[in-house]
C-alpha positions in Angstrom: -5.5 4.9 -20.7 -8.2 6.7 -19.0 -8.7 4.2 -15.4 -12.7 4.9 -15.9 -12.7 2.9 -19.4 -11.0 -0.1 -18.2 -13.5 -3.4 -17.2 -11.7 -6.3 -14.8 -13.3 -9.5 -14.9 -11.9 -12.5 -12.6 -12.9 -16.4 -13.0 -12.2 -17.9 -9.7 -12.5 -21.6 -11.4 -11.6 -24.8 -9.9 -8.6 -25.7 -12.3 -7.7 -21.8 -13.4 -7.9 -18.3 -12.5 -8.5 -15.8 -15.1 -7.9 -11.7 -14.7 -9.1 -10.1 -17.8 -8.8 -7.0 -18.7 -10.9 -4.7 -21.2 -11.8 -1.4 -22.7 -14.4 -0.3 -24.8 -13.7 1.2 -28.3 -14.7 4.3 -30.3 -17.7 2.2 -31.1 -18.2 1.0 -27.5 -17.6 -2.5 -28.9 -15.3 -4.2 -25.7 -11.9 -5.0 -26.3 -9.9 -7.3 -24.6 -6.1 -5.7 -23.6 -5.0 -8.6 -21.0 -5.0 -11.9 -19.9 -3.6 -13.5 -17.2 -3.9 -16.9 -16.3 -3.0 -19.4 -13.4 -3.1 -22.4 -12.1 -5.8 -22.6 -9.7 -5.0 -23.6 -6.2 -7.0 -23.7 -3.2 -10.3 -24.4 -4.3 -12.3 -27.1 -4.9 -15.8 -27.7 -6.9 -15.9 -23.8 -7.6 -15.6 -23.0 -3.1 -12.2 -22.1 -1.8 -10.6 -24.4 0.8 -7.3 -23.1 1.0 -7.0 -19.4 1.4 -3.5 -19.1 1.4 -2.9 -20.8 -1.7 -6.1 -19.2 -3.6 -4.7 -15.4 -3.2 -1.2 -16.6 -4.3 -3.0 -17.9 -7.5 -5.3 -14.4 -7.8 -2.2 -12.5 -7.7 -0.3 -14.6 -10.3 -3.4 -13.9 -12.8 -3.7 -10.6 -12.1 0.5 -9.6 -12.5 0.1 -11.5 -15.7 -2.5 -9.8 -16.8 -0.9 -6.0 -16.2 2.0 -7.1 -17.6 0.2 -8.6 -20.7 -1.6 -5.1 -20.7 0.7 -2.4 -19.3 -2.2 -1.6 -17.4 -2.9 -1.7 -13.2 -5.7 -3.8 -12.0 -7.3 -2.3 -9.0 -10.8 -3.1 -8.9 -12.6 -6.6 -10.0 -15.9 -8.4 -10.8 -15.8 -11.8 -9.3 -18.0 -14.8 -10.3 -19.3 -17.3 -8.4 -20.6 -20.8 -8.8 -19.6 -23.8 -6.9 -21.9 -26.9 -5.0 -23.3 -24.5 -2.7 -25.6 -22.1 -5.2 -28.9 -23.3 -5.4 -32.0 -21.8 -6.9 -36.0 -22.2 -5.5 -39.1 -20.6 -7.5 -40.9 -18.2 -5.0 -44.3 -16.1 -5.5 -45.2 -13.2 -3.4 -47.0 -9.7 -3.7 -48.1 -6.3 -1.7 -51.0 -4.8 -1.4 -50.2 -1.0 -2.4 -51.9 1.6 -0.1 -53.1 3.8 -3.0 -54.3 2.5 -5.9 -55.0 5.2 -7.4 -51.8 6.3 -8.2 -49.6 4.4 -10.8 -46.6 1.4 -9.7 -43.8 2.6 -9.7 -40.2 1.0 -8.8 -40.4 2.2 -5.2 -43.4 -0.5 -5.5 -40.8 -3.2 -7.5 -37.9 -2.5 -4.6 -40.7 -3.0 -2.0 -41.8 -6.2 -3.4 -38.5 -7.5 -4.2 -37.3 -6.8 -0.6 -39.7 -8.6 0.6 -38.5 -11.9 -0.8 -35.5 -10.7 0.5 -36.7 -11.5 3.8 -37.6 -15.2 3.3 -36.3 -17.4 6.1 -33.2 -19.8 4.9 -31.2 -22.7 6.3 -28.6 -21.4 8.6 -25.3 -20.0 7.2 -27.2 -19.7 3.3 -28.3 -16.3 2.0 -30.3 -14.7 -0.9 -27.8 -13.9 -3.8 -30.3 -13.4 -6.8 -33.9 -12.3 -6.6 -34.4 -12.6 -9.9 -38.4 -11.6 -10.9 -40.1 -13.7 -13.8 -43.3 -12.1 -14.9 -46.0 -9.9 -12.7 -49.3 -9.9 -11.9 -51.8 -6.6 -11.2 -55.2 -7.0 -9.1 -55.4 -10.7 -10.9 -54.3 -9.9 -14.5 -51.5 -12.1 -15.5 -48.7 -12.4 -17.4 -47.4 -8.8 -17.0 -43.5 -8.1 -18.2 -43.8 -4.6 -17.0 -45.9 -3.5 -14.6 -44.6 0.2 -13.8 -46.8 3.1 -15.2 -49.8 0.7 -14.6 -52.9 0.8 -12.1 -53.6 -1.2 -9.7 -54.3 -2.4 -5.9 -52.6 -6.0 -5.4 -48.8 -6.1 -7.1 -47.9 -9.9 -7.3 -44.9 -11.7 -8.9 -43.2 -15.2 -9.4 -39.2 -14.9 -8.5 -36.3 -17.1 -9.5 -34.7 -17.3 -6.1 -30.7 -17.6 -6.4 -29.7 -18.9 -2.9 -25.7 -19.8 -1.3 -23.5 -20.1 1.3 -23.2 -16.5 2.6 -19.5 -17.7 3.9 -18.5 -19.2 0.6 -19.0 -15.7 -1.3 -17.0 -14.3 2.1 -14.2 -16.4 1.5 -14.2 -15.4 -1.9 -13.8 -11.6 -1.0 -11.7 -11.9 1.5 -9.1 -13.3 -1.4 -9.7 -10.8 -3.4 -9.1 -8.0 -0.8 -6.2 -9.9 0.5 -4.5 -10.4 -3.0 -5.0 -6.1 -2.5 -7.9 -5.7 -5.1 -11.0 -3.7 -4.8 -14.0 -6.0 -5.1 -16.0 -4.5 -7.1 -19.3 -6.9 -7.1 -19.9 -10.3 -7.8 -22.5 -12.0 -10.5 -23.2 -15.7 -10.9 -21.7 -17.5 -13.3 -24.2 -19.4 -15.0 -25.4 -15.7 -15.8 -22.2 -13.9 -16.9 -21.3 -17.1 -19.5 -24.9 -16.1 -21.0 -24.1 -12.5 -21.2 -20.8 -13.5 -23.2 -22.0 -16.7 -25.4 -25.8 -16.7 -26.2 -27.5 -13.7 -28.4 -30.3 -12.1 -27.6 -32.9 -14.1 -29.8 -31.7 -17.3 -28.6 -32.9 -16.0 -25.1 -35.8 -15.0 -26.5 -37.2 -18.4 -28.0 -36.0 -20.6 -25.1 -32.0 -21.7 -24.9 -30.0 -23.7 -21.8 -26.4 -22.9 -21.5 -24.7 -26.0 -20.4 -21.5 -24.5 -18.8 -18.8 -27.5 -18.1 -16.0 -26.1 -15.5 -13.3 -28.5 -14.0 -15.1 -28.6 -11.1 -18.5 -27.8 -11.9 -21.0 -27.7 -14.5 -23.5 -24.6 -14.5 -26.7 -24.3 -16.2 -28.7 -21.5 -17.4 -31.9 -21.5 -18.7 -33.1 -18.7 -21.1 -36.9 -17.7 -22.0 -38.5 -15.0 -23.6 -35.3 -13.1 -22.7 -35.6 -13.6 -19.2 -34.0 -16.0 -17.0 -35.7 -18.7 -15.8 -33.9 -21.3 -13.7 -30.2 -21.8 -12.8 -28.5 -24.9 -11.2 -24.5 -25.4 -10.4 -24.1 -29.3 -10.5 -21.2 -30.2 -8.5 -19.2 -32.9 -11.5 -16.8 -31.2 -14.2 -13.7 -32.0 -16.4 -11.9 -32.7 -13.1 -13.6 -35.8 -12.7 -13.3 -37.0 -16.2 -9.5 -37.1 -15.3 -9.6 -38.5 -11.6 -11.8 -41.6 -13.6 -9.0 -42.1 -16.8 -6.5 -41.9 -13.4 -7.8 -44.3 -11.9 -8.9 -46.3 -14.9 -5.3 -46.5 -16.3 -3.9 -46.7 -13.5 -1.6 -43.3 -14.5 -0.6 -40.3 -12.6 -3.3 -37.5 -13.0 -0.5 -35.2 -15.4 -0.8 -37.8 -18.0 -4.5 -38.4 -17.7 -5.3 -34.9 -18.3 -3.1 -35.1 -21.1 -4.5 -38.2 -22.7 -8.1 -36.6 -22.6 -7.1 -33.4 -24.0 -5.0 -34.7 -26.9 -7.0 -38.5 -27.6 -10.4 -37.8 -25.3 -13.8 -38.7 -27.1 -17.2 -38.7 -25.7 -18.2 -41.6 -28.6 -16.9 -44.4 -27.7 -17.9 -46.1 -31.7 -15.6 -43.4 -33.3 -11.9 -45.7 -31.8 -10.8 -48.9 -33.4 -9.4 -51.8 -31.1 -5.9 -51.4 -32.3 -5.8 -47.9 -31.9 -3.2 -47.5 -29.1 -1.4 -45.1 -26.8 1.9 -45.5 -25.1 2.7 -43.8 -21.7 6.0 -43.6 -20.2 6.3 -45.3 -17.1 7.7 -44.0 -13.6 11.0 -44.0 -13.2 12.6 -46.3 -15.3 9.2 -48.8 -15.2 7.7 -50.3 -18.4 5.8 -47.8 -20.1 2.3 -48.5 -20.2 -0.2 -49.3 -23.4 -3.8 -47.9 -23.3 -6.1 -48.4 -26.2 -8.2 -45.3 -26.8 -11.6 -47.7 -27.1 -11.3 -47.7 -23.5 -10.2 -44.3 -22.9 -13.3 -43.3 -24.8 -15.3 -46.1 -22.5 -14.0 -44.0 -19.1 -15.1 -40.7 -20.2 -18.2 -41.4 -22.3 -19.7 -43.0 -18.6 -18.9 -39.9 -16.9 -20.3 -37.4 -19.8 -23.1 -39.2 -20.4 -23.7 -39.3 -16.3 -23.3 -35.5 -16.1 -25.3 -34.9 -19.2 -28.1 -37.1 -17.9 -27.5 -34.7 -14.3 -28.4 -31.7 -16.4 -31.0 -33.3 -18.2 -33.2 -33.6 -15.5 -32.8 -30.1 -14.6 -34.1 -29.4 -17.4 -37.0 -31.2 -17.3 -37.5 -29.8 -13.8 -37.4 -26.1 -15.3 -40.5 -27.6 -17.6 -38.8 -28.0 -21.0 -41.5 -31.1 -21.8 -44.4 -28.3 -21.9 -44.9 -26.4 -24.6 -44.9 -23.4 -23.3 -41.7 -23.7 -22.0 -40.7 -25.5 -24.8 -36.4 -23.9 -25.6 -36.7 -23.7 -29.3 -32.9 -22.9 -29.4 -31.6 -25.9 -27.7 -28.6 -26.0 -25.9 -25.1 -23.6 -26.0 -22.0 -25.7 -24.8 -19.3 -23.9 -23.2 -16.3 -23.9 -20.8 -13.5 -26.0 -20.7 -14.8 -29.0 -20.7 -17.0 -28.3 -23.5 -13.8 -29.0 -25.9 -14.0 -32.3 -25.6 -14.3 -34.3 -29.2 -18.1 -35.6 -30.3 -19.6 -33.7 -26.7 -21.9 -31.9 -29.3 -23.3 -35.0 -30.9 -23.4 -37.2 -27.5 -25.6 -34.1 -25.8 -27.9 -34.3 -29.0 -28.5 -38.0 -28.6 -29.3 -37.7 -25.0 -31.3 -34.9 -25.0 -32.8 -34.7 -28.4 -32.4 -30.7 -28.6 -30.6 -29.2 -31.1 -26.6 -28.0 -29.9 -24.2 -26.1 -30.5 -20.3 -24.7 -29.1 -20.6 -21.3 -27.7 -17.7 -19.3 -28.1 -17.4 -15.8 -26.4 -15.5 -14.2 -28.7 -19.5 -12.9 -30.8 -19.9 -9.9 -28.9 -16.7 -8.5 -28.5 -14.9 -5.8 -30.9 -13.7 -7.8 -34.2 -9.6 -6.4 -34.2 -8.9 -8.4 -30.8 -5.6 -8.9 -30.8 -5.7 -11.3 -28.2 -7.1 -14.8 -28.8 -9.7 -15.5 -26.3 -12.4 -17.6 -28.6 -12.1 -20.4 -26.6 -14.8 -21.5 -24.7 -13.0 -21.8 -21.4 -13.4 -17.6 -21.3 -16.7 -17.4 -21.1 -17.5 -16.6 -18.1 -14.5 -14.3 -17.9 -15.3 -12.6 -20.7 -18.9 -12.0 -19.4 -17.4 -11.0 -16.1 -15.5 -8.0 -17.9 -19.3 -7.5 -20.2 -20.8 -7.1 -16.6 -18.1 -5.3 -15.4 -19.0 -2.1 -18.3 -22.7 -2.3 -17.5 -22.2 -1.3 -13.6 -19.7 0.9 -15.1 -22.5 2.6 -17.0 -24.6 2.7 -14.4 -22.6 4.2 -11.9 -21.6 6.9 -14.7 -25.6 7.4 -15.1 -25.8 7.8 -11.5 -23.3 10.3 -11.1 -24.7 12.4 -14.3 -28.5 12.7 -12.3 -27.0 13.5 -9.4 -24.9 16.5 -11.6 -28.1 17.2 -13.1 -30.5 16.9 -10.3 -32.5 14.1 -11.9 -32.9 11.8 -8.9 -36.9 11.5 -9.7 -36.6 9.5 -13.2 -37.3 6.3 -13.6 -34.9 3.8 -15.4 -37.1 2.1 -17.9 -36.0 -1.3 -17.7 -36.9 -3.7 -15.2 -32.7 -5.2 -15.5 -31.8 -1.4 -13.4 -33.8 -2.5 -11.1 -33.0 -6.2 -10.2 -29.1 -4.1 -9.7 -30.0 -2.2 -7.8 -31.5 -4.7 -5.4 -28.1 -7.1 -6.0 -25.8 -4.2 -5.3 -27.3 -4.1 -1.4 -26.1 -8.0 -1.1 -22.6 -6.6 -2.6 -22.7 -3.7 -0.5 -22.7 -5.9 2.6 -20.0 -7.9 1.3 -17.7 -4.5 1.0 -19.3 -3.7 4.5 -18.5 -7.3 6.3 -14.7 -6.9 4.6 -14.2 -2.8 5.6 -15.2 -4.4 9.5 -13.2 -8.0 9.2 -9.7 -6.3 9.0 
């Protein structure tokens, strides 16, 4: 298969690693070819703490997924999330030297660098300067200020903030697992890309993201995107609680939430009971799923509650920024039985399971509609759009085109991400 139509997405998650691998079809609809999965070892609440044992689980996903594909991986999109991304709403603006003469991106890039600049707490860095809506000489609410007039170019940012070593660590796996890296996206974002459609970004929709060791949220308005937030409780700790609750070994925990797990503590009878095997050769034990259901409905509802008030902090209470569309489950830990009903009773907004298997081609032969893919999936989705890009790039520089404009504002806000990626490649070509 041609090596320029094949997209490599990798989920560096907190309980699994996932390589996928795709290619787009005579319709440009993606397919997925290959899937590899591992165990994930090494990192914790979505940031790597062992380095060793991190590369040794890249490389199992990514043999597994050539294998699974025929095909060789040598270049990746990786996601981040983890407890060190955080986000901060920022306003800022230039005073152009000519108004006379119409705003162009040179003026967007200016402006946008300029938040770049913003002063951080030591050893964080600007990931995401995400721009929300302009403003020219005083008139508001602009989407798209290029082609326009004016003196004074203002705008209001999402800032997308982290730990610039956490995203090195990250890399450096990569590289030493003997991968290209290829960029890096959040993961709030990709998950979007692959589980919500376009008009449910449009009218207002939070994607509620449930990892094992983190729970991302992205919030969705008019199409753009308007506040993100990595909260640092997933599946994981659902477990470690029915672990220590029961008193079992963690194996059999995750087991007993997967197969008997409910978030509705009402839906178990008392007598309803299930019987672990002891530890060598002990009694085996008896544990009534009431007060399974007790142990993770306290923890749901506690995370729940966590996202919940981020989104009330984005503004969801006013009606502007009323999200019409509710809430989009996904991830792993979105699986769990009653989730959607519990979320609804919290929260009051309508939900639903997002799966990411809507946008790709219909003839996958490989089953990937579960929602722990998402942000995989969207990681391979992200992976084709650079692709384009770069391809776009290369034909204007064929063509001698260097002076057109792209038209929409998303080339832009790339552009101004690939410098962040570009130090990334630069700080790894210099660290070996």
């Amino acid at each position: 298969m041609d090596r320029k139509n094949l997209f490599v997405g990798l989920d560096i998650g907190t309980t699994k690693i996932v390589a996928l691998i795709g290619s787009l079809n005579e319709y440009d609809k993606l397919k997925i070819i290959g899937i590899g999965k591992s165990k994930s070892l090494g990192v914790h609440r979505g940031v790597v703490n062992n380095i060793t044992q991190t590369i040794q689980s890249i490389q199992s996903a990514v043999s597994e997924a050539e294998l699974n594909s025929s095909e060789k991986i040598d270049k990746v999109i990786v996601g981040i999330a983890g407890q060190h991304i955080r986000s901060l709403q920022h306003s800022d603006y230039i005073t152009r030297i000519n108004s006379d003469t119409v705003i162009d991106s040179e003026d967007l890039d200016k402006l946008i660098n300029q938040v770049y600049k913003l002063v951080m707490l030591p050893g964080e860095e600007i990931i995401h300067v995400l721009p929300q809506d302009y403003k020219v000489d005083g008139q508001a609410e602009i989407k798209e200020p290029i082609g326009m007039f004016g003196g004074r170019l203002e705008a209001n940012f999402h800032v997308v903030v982290g730990q610039v070593s956490s995203i090195k660590n990250i890399a450096r796996c990569i590289k030493s697992a003997g991968i290209d890296f290829e960029g890096i996206t959040l993961e709030p974002i990709a998950s979007s890309d692959a589980v919500l459609s376009q008009e449910e970004k449009e009218a207002g929709v939070a994607l509620i993201d449930i990892g094992g060791g983190t729970t991302d949220l992205a919030i969705f308005k008019d199409g753009i995107i308007r506040h993100t937030s990595v909260i640092p409780f997933g599946g994981n700790v659902i477990t470690e609680d029915i672990k220590e609750g029961c008193s079992i070994i963690e194996k059999q925990a995750e087991l007993l939430k997967i197969k008997f797990g409910s978030a509705w503590p009402g839906e178990n009878k008392e007598n309803e009971i299930v019987s672990i095997p002891g530890l060598r050769g002990r009694d085996p034990k008896e544990i009534t799923l009431k007060n399974l259901s007790k142990i993770i409905h306290a923890r749901v509802v506690e995370i729940i509650e966590q996202v919940y008030i981020e989104i009330k902090n984005y503004g969801h209470e006013e009606q502007k920024k009323k999200l019409i569309a509710g809430i989009v489950l996904t991830g792993g830990g979105s699986q769990l039985k009653h989730l959607k009903q519990l979320v609804e009773y919290i929260t009051g907004m309508d939900t639903r399971l997002g799966h990411p298997s809507e946008h790709l081609a219909g003839n996958n032969s490989i089953d990937i509609s579960s929602p722990m893919y998402a942000t995989a999936v969207g990681l391979v989705m992200n992976s084709t759009k650079i692709s384009k890009k770069n391809n776009k790039k290369e034909d204007d520089i064929e063509n001698h085109e260097l002076e057109e404009i792209d038209d929409t504002n998303q080339g832009e806000r790339l552009t101004i991400f690939e410098q962040f990626t570009e130090k990334i490649k630069t700080f790894l070509d210099n660290a070996e």
